[in-house]
DRENDREN-956502 format. One line per 5 residues: for each residue x negated, y negated, z negated of N, C-alpha, C. Coordinates in nm, 3 decimals. Each point is the difference from the previous one (the first is absolute). Example, Ala and Ser with C-alpha at 12.3 -4.5 7.8 and 13.67 -1.06 7.14 Angstrom:
% residues 2
-1.319:0.569:-0.780:0.089:-0.119:0.000:-0.090:-0.120:0.000 ~ 0.035:-0.105:0.072:-0.082:-0.119:-0.006:0.077:-0.109:-0.073
***
This chain:
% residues 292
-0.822:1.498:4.569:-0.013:-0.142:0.031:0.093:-0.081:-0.091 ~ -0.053:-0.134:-0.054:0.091:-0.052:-0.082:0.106:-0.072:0.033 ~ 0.131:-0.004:-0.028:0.093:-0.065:0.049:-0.014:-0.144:0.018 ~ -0.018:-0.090:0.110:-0.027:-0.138:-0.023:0.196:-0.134:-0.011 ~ -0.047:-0.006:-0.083:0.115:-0.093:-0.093:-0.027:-0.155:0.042
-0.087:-0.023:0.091:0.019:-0.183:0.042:0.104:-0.043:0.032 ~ 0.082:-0.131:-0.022:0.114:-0.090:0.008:0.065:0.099:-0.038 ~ 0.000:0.084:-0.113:0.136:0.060:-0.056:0.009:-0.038:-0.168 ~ 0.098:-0.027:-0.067:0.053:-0.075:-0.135:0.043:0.119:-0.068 ~ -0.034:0.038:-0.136:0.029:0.035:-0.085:0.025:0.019:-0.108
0.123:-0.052:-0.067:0.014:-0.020:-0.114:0.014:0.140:-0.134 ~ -0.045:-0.034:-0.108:0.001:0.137:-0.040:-0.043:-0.046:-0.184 ~ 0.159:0.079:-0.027:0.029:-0.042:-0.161:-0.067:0.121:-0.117 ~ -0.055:-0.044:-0.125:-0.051:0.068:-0.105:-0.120:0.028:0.069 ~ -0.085:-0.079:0.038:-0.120:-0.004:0.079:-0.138:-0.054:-0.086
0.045:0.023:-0.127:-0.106:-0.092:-0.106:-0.115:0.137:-0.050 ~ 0.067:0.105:0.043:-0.048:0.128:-0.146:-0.030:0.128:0.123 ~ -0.003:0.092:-0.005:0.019:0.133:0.065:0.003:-0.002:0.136 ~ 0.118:0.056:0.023:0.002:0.099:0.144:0.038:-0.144:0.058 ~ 0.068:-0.131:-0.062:-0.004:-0.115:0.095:-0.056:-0.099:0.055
-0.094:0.030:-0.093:-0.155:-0.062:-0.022:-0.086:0.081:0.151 ~ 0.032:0.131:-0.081:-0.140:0.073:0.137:0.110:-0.063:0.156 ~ 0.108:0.060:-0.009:0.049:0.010:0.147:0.002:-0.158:0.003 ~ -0.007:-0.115:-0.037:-0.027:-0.126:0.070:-0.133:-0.042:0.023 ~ -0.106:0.082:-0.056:-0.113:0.010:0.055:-0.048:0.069:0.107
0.049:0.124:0.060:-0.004:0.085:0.077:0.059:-0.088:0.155 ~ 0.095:-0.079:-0.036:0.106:-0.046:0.085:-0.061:-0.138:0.068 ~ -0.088:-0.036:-0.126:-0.096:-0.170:0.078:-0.140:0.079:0.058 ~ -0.028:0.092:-0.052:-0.098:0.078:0.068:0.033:0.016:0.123 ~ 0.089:0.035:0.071:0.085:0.020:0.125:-0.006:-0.127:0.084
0.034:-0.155:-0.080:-0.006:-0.104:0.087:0.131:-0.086:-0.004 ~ 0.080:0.120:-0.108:0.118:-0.090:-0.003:0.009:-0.114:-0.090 ~ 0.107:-0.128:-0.003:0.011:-0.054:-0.152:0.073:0.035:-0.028 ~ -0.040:-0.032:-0.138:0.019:0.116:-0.101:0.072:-0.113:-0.122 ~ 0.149:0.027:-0.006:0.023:-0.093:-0.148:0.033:0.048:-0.113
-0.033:0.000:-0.095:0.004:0.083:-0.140:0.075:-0.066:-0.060 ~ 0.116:0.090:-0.026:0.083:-0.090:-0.128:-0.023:0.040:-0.131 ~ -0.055:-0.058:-0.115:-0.032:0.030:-0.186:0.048:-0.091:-0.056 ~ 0.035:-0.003:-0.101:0.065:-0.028:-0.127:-0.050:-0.136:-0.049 ~ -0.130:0.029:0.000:-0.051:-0.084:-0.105:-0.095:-0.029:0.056
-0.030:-0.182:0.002:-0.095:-0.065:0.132:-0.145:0.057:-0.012 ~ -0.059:-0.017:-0.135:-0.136:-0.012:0.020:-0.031:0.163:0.006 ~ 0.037:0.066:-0.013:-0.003:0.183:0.010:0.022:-0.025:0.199 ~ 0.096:-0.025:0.037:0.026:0.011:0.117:-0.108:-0.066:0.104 ~ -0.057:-0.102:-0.053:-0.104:-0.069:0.055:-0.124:0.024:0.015
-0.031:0.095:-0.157:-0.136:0.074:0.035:0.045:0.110:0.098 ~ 0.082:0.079:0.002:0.048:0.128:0.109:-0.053:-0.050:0.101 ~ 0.065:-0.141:0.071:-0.014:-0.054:0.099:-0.195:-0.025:0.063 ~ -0.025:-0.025:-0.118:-0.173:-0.054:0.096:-0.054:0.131:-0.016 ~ 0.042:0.119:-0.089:-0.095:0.139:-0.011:0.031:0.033:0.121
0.159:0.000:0.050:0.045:0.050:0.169:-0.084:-0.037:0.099 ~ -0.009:-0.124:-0.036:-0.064:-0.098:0.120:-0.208:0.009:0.021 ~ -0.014:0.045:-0.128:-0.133:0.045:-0.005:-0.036:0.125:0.043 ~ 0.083:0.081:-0.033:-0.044:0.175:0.036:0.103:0.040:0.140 ~ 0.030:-0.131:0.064:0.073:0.060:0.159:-0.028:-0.103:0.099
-0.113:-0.098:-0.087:-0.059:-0.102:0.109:0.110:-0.069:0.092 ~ 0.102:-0.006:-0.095:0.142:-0.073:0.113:0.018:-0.153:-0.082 ~ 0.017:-0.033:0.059:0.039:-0.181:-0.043:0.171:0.014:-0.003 ~ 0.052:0.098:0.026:0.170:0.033:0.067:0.051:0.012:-0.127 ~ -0.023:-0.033:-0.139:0.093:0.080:-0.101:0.031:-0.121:-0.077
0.166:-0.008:-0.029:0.046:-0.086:-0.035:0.075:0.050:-0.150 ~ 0.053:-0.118:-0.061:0.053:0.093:-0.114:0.187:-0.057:-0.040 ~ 0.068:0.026:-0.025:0.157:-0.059:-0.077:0.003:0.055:-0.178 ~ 0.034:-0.088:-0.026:0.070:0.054:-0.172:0.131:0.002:-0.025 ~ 0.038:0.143:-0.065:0.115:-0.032:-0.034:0.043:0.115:-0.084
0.089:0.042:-0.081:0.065:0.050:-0.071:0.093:0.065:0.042 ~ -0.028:0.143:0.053:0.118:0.016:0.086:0.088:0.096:-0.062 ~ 0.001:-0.003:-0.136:0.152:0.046:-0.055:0.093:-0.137:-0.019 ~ -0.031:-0.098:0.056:0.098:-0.108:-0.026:0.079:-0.072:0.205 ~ 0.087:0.036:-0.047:0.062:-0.030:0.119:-0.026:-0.138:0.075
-0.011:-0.092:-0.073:-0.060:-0.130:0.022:-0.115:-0.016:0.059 ~ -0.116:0.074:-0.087:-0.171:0.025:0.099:0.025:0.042:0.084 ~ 0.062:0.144:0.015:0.007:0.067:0.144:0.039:-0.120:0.121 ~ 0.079:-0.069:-0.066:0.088:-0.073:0.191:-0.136:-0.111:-0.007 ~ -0.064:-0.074:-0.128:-0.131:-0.090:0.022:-0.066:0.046:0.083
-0.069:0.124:-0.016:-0.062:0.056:0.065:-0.002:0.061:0.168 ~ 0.139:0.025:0.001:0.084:-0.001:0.131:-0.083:-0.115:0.091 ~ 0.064:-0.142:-0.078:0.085:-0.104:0.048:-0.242:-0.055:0.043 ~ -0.038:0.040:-0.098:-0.159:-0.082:0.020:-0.060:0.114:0.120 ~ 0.014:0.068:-0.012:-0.064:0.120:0.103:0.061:-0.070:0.139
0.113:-0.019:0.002:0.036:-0.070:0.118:-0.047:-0.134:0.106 ~ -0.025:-0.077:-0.186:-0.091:-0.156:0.032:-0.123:0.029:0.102 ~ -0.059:0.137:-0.054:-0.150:-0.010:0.001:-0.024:0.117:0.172 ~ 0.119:0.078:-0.022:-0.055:0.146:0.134:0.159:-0.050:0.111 ~ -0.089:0.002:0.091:0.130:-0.009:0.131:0.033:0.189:0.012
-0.110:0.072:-0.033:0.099:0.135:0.024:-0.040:0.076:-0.075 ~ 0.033:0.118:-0.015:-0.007:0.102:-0.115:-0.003:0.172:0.097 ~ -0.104:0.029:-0.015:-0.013:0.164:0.082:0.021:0.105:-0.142 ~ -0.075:-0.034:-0.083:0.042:0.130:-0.118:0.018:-0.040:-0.100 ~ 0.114:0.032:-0.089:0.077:-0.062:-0.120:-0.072:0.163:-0.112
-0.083:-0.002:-0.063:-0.014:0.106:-0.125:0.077:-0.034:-0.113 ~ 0.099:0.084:-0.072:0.033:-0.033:-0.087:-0.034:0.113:-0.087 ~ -0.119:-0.079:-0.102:-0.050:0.133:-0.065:0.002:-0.044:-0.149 ~ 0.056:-0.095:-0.044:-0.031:-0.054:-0.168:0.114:0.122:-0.067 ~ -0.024:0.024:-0.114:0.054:0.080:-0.076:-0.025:-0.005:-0.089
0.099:0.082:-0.135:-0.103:0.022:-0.140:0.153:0.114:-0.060 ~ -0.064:0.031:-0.117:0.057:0.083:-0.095:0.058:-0.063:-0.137 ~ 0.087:-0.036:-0.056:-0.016:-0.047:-0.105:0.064:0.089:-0.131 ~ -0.067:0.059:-0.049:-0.013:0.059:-0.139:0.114:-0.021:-0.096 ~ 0.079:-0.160:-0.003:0.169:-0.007:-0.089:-0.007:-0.094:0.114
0.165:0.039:-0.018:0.118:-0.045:0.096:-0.029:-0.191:-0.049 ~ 0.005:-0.061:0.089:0.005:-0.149:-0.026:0.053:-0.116:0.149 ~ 0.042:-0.039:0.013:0.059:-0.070:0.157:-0.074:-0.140:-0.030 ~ 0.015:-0.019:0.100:-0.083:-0.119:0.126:0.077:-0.165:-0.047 ~ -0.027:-0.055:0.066:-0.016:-0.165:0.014:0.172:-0.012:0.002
0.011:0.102:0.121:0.158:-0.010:0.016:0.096:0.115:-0.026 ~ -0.059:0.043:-0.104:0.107:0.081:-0.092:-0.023:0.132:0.076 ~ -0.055:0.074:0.100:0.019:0.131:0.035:-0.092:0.074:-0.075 ~ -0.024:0.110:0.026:-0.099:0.105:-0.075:-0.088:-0.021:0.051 ~ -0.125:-0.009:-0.027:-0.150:-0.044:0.038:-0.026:0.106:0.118
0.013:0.178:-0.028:-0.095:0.006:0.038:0.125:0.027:0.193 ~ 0.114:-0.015:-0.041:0.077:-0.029:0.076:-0.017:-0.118:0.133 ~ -0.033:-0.087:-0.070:-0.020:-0.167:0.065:-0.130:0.001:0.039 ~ -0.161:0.052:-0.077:-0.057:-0.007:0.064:-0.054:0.128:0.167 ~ 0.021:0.136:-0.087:-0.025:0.102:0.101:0.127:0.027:0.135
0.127:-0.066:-0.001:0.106:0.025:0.125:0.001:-0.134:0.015 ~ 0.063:-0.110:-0.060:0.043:-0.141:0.004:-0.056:-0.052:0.046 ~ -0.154:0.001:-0.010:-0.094:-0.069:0.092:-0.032:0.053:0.116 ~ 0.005:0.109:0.030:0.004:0.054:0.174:0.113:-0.034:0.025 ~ 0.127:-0.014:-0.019:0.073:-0.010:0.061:0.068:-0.108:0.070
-0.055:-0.116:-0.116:0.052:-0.142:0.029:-0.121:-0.090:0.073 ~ -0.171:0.063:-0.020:-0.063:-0.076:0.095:-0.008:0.084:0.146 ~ 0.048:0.077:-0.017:-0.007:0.057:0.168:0.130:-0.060:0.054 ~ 0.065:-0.020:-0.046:0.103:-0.027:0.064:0.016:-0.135:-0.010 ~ -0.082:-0.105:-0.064:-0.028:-0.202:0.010:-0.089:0.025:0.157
-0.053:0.100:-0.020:-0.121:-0.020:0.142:0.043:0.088:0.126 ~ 0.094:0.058:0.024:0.049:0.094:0.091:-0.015:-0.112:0.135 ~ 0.031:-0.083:0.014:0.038:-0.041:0.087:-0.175:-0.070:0.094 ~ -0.082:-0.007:-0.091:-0.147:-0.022:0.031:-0.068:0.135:0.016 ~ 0.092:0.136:-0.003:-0.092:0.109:0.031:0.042:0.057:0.150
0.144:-0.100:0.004:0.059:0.063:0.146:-0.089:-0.057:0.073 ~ 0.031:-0.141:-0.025:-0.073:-0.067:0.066:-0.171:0.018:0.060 ~ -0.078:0.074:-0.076:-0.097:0.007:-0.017:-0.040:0.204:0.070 ~ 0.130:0.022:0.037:-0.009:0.116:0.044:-0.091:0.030:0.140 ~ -0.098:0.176:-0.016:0.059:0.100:-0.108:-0.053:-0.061:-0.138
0.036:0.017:-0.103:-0.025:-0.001:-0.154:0.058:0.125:-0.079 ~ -0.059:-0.037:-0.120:-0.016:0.115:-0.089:0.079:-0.016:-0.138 ~ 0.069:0.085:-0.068:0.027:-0.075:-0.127:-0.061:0.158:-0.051 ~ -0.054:0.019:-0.082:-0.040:0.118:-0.085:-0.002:-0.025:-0.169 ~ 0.077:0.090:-0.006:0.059:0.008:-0.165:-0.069:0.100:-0.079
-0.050:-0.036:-0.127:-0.112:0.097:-0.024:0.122:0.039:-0.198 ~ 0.017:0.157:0.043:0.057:0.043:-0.125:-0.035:0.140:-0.043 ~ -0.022:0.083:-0.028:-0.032:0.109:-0.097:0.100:0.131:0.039 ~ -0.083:0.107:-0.014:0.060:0.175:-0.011:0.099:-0.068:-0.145 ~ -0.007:-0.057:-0.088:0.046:0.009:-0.106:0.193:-0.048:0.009
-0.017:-0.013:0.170:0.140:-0.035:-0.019:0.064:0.104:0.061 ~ -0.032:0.160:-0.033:0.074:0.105:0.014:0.031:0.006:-0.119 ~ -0.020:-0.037:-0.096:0.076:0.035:-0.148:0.090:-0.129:-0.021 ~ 0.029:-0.071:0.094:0.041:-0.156:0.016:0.231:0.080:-0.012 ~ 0.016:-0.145:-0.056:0.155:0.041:0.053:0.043:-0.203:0.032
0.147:0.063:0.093:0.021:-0.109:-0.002:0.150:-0.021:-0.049 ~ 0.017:-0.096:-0.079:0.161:-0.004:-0.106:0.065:-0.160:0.030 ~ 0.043:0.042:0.096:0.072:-0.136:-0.004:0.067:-0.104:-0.099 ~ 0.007:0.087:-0.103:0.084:-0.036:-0.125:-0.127:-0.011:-0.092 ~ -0.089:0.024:0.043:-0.137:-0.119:-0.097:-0.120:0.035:0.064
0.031:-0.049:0.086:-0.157:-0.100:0.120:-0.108:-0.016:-0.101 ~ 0.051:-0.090:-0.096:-0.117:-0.057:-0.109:-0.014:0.064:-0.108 ~ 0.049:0.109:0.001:-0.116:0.103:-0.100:0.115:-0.025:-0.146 ~ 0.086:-0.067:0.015:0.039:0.004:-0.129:0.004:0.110:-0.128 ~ 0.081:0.095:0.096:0.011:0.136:-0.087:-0.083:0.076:0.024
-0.084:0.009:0.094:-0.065:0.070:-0.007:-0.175:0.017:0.039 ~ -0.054:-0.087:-0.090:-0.153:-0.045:0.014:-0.084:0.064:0.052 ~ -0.033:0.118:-0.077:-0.103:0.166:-0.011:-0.105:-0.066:-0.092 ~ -0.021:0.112:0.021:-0.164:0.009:-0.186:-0.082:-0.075:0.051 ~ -0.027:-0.132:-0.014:-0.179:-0.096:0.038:0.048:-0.066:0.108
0.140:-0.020:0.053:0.010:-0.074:0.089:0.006:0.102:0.165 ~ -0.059:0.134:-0.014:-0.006:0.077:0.120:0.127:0.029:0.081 ~ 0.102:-0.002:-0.084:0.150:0.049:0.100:0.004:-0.147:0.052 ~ 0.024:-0.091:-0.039:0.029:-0.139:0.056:-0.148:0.008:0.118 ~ -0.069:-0.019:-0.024:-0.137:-0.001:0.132:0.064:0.128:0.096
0.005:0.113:-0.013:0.052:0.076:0.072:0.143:-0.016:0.111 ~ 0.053:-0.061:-0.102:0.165:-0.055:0.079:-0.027:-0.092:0.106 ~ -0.119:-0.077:-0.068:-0.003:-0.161:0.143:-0.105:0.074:0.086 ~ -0.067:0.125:-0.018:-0.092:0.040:0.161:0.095:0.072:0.104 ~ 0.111:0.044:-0.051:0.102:0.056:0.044:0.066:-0.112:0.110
0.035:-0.076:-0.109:0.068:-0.159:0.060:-0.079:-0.028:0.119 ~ -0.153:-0.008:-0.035:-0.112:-0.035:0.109:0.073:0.066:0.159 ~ -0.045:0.124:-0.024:0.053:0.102:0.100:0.085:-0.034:0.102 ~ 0.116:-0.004:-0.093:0.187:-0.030:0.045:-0.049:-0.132:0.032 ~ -0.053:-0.103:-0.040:0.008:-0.122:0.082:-0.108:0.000:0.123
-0.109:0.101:-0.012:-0.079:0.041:0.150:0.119:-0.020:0.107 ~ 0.050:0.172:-0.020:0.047:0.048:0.098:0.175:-0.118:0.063 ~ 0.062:-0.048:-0.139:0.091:-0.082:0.108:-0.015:-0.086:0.057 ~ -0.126:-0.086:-0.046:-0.121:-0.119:0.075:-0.002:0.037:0.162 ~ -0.079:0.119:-0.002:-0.032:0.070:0.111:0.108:-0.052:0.107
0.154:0.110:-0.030:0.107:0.021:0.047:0.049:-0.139:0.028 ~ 0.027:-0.110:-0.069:0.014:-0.120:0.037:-0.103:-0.106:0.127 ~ -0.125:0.057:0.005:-0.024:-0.070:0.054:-0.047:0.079:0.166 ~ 0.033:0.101:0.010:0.028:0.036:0.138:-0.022:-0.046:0.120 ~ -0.113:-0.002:0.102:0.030:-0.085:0.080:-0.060:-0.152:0.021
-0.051:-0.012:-0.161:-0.067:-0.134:0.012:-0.106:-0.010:-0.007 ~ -0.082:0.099:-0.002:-0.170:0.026:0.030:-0.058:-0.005:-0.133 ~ 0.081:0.012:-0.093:-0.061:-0.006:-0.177:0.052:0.151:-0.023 ~ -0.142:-0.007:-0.091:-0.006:0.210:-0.029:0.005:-0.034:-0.145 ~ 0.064:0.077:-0.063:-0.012:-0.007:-0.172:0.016:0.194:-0.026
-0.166:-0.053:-0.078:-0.028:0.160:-0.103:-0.051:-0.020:-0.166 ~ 0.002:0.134:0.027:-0.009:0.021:-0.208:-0.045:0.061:-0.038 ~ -0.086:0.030:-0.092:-0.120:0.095:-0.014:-0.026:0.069:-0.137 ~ -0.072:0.057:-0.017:-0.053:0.084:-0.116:-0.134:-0.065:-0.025 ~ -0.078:-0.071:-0.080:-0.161:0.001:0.059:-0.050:0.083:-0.098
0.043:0.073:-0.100:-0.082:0.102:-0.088:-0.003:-0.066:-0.154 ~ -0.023:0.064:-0.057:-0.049:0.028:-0.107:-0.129:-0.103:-0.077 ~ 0.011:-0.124:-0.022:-0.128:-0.097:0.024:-0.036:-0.001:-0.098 ~ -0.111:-0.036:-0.027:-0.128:-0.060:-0.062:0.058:-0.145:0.005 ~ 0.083:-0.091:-0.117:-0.022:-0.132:-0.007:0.043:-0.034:-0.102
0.085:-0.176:0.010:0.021:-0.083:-0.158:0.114:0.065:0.037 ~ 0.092:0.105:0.043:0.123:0.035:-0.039:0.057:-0.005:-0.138 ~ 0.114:-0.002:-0.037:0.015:0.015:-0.115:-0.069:-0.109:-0.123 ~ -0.099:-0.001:0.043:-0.085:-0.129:-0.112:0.037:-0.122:-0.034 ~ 0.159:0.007:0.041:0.072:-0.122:-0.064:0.061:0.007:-0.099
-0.007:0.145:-0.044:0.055:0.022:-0.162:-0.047:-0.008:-0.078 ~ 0.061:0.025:-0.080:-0.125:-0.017:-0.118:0.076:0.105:-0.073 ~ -0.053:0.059:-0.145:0.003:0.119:-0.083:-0.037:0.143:0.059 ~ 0.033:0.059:-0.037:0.010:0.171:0.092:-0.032:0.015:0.155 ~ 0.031:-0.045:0.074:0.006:-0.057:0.120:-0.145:-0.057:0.043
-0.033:-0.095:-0.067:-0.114:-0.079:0.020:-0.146:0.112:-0.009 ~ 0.055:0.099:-0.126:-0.118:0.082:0.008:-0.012:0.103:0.080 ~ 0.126:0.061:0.036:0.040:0.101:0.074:-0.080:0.029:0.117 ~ 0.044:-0.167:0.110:-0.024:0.034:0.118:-0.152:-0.011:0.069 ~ -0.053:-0.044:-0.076:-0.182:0.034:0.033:-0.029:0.123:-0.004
0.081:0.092:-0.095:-0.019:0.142:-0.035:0.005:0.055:0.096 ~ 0.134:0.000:0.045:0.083:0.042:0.093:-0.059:-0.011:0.126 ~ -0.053:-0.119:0.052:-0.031:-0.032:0.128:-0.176:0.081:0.077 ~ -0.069:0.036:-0.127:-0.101:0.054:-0.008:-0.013:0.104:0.123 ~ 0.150:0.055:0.002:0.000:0.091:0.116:0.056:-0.023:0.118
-0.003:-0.154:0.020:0.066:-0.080:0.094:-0.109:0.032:0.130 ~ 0.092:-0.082:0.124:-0.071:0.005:0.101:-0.073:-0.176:0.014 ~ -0.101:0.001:0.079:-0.040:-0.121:-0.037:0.088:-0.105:0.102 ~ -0.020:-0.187:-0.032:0.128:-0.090:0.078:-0.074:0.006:0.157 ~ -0.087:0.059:0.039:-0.064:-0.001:0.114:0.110:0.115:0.072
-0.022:0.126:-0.053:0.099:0.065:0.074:0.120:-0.033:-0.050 ~ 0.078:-0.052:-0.109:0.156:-0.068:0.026:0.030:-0.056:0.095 ~ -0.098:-0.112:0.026:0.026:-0.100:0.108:-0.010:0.068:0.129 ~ -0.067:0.119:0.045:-0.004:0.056:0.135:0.129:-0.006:0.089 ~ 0.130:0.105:-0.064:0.073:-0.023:0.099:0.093:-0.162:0.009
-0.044:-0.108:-0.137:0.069:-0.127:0.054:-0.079:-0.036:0.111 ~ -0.130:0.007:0.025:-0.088:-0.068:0.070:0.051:0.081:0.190 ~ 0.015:0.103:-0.016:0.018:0.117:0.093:0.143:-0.059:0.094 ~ 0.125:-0.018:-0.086:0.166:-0.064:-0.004:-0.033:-0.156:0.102 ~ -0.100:-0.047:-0.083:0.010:-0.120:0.017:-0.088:-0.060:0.146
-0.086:0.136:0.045:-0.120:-0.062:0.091:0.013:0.068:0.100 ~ 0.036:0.109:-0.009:-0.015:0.113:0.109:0.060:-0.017:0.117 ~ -0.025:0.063:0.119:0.085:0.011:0.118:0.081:0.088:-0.002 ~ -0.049:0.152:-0.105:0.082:0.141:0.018:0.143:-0.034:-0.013 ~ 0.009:-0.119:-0.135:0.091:0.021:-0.025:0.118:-0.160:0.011
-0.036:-0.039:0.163:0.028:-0.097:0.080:0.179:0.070:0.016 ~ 0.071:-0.076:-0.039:0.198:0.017:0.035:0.004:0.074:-0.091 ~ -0.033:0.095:-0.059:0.016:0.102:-0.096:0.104:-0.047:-0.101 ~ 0.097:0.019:-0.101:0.089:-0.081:-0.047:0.063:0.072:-0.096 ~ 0.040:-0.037:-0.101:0.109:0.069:-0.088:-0.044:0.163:-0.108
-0.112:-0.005:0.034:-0.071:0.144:-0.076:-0.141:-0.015:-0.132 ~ 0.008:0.099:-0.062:-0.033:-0.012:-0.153:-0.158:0.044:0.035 ~ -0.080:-0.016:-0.044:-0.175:0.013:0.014:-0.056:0.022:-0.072 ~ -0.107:0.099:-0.016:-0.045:0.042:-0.083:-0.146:0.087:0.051 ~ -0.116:-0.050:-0.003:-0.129:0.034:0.025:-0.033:-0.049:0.157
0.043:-0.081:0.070:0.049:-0.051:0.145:0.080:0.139:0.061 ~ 0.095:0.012:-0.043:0.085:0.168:0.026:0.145:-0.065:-0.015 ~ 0.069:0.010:0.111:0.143:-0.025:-0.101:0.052:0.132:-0.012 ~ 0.068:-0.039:-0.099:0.005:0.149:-0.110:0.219:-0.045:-0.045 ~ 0.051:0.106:-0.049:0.129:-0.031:-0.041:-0.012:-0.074:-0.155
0.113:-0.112:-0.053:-0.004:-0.043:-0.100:0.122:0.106:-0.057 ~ 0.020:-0.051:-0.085:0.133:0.091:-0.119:0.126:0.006:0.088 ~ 0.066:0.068:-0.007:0.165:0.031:0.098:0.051:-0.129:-0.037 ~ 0.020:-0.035:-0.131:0.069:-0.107:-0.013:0.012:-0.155:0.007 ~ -0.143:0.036:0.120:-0.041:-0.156:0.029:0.041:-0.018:0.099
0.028:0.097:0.077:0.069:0.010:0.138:0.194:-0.035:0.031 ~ 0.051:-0.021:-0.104:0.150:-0.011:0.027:0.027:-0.141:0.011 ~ 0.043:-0.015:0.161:-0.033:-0.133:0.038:0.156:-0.052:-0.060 ~ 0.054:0.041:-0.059:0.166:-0.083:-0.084:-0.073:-0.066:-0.115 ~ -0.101:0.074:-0.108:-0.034:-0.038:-0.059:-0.127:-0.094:0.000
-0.054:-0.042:0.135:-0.105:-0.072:0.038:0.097:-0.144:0.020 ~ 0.080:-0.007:0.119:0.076:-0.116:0.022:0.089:-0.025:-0.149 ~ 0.032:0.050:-0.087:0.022:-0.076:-0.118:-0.065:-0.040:-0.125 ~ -0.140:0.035:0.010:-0.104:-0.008:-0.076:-0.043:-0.163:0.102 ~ 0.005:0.012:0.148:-0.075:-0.123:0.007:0.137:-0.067:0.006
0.122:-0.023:-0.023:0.121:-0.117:0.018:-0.029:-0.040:-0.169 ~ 0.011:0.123:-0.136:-0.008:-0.023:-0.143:-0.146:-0.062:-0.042 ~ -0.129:-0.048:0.074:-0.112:-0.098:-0.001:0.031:-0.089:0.065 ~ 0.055:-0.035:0.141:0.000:-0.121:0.039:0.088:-0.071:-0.093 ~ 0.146:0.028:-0.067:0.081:-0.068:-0.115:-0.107:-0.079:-0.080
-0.057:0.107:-0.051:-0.098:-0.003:-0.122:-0.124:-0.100:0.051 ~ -0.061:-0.046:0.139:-0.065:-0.099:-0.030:0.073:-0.130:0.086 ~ 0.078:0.005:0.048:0.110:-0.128:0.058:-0.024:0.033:0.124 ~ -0.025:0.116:0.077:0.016:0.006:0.144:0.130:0.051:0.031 ~ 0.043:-0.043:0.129:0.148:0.055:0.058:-0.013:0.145:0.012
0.101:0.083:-0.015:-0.008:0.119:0.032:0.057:0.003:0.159 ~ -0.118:0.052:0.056:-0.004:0.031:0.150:0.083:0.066:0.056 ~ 0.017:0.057:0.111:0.008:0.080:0.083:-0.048:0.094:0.013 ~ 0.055:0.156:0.018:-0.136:0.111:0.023:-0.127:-0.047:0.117 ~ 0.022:-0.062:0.084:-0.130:-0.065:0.105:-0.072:-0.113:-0.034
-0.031:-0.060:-0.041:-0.093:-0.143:-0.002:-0.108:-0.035:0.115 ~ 0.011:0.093:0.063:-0.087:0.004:0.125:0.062:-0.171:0.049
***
């Protein structure tokens, strides 16, 4: 039976292409609204009426913004607010890879600012509309690839140490993903908000296709033996809709299974100072271990 999603809000980022594309279609299919955040208006706008055509929902709304720039993120915050009195599931699924090291609007490492920086600073502009709005969901969508992930306090941003095509830096921030799941979780205790993190596979999409040279040709090659964004999107759609996995909180996902992430995503010393060394980094106070 299909999960029915009426009067429930869902916002849900890198929703223009792939697995964010299918799972915000899957999700207005359900009954929920559905708001897509993309980049770039008129791309985001056709997304919007194909949604609205192939899920017969009038419910799908859209935001723009740039969310390796600290500035879009809180716009985006601050307009989501104008427009939704509550918020049941926060997806934070935009990502990318970038091929040479290059930083953002505000000086951090791109793929730094866009794949951790932006989960971290819009979940936490809207925390207070998911309590409110409780139970709710925040589901963080990051990669097996952050078992080869490390985390170096002494260069967050990849300085010294990039990897070949941009992969150690992508690897480091699914890691980050993780570690900011699970102390999310732990912080919010008690307040009827569940935060998880997932694996969705191996995809079929525009991954990567923001490079250009080597890269650009590579990953069509490569992806040939991908899984398609229909099953990527399964277990976001699964996180985000289900009853099974109603209070469920703080655990890593992978095929709707929670499964263990890397040992070293688990050391909660190095979780609470990974999230105090981002809040610096985008002007939030460094908390308290509770925020509940």
């Amino acid at each position: 039976m299909t999960t029915n999603l009426q009067g429930k809000t869902i916002l849900i980022t890198g929703a223009t292409n792939g697995i964010g594309k299918v799972a915000a279609l899957e999700l207005a299919k359900m009954g929920a609204s559905v708001v897509i955040v993309g980049r770039q208006r008129a791309k985001t706008e056709s997304v919007v009426e194909e949604i609205k055509a192939a899920s017969h929902s009038s419910s799908v709304d859209m935001l723009i913004a740039d969310l390796s720039v600290i500035s879009e993120v809180r716009r985006l915050a601050d307009e989501f607010r104008q427009k939704y009195q509550r918020l049941d599931v926060l997806i934070n699924n935009a990502g990318a890879v970038f091929s040479n090291r290059h930083e953002s609007h505000d000086g951090l490492e791109m793929t730094f600012a866009l794949n951790h920086m932006s989960y971290f600073l819009l979940t936490n502009l809207l925390l207070d509309l998911l309590k409110a709005s409780a139970p709710s969901r925040v589901v963080n969508v990051a990669s097996d690839a952050h078992t080869g992930g490390k985390v170096n306090f002494d260069d967050l941003q990849n300085q010294r140490s990039y990897g070949a095509g941009g992969f150690g830096a992508y690897a480091n921030t699914k890691l980050l993903n993780v570690m900011f799941t699970y102390e999310l979780a732990r912080r919010l205790a008690g307040t009827g908000v569940t935060a998880n993190v997932l694996h969705p596979g191996f995809v079929r999409s525009g991954f990567g296709h923001n490079n250009t040279g080597l890269m650009r040709i590579i990953m069509p090659l490569v992806q040939l033996a991908a899984i398609s964004p229909e099953q990527g999107a399964d277990t976001i759609v699964y996180l985000a809709s289900s009853p099974e996995v109603e209070g469920q909180t703080g655990r890593y996902w992978d095929k709707r299974k929670a499964i263990q992430s890397s040992a070293s995503s688990y050391v909660e010393a190095d979780q609470r100072r990974l999230w105090d060394a981002t809040a610096e980094l985008v002007g939030l106070p460094v908390t308290p271990h509770s925020i509940a």
